[in-house]
N, C-alpha and C positions, 0 to 999 in steps of 0.2 A: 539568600538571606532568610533567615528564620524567624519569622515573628510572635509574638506570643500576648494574648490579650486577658488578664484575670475578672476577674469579675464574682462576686460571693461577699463583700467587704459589708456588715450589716453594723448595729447595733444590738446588742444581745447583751443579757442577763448575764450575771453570777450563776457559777453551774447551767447555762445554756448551751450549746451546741451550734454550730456553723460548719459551713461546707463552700470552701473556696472552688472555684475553677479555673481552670489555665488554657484555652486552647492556644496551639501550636500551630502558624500559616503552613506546615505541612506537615507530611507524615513523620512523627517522633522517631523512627526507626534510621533518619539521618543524627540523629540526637544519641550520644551512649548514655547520658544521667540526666534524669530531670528531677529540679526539687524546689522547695517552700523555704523560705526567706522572713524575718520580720526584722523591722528596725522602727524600736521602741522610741518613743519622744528623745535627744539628746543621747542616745546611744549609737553604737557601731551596728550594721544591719548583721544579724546573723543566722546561721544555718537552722532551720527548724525539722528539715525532713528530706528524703533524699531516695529515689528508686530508682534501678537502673531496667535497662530495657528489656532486659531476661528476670524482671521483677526482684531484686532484690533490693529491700529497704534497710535505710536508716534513719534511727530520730535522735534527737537532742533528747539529754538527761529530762531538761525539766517537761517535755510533754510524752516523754514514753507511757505507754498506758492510756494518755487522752487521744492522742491523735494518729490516723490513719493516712497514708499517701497510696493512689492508685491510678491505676493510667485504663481509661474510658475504652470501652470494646473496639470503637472506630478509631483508637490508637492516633490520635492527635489530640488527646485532653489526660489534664491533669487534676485530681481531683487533691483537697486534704480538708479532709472531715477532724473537728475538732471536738472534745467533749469535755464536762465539765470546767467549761470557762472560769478563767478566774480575770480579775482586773491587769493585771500584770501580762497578760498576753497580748493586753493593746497596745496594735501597733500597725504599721502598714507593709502588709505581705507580698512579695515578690516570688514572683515566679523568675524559672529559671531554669536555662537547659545547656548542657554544658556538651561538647564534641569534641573527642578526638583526633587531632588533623594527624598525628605523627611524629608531629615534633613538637607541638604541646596542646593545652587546650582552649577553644574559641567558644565565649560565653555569651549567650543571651537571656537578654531580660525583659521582662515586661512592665509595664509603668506603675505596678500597685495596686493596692486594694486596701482600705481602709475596716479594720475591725475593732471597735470599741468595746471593751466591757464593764459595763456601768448600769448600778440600778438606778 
């Protein structure tokens, strides 16, 4: 079982920056995709960002250009670096690692992280 603990959830400005973290209770290398999650007040949670394990990323339309996903040297952490914040990205962030079994895929999650953006 894979567990996964976020932690980065602050309060930050307009036009601020944040840098989530994800570690992963073992090495990501049993994981094929790991990625960033937000579910805004009242809304459906959805994809924000997305790297696979031979590094290839993907991001949602609205933070392409702000946000960075990357996976930490010691290869059980997930970072996503955020830039100029706007209000509309608060929301609470989920990590997420998703594997291959063969005959489909088994997902984990992590309990959230909380990011406001408000002056």
């Amino acid at each position: 079982q894979v567990q996964l603990v976020e932690s980065g959830g602050v309060l930050v400005q307009p036009r601020g920056s944040l840098i989530l973290s994800c570690a992963f209770s073992r090495s990501i290398f049993s994981i094929n995709v790991m990625g960033w999650y937000l579910q805004a007040p009242g809304k459906e949670r959805e994809m924000v960002a997305t790297v696979t394990t031979d590094g290839r990323t993907n991001y949602a339309d609205p933070v392409k250009g702000r946000a960075t996903i990357s996976i930490g040297t010691a290869k059980n952490t997930v970072y996503l670096q955020m830039n100029s914040l706007r209000p509309d990205d608060t929301a609470v962030y989920y990590c997420n690692g998703a594997k291959w079994t063969g005959t489909g895929w088994s997902d984990y999650w992590g309990q959230g992280t909380r990011a406001t953006v408000s002056s």
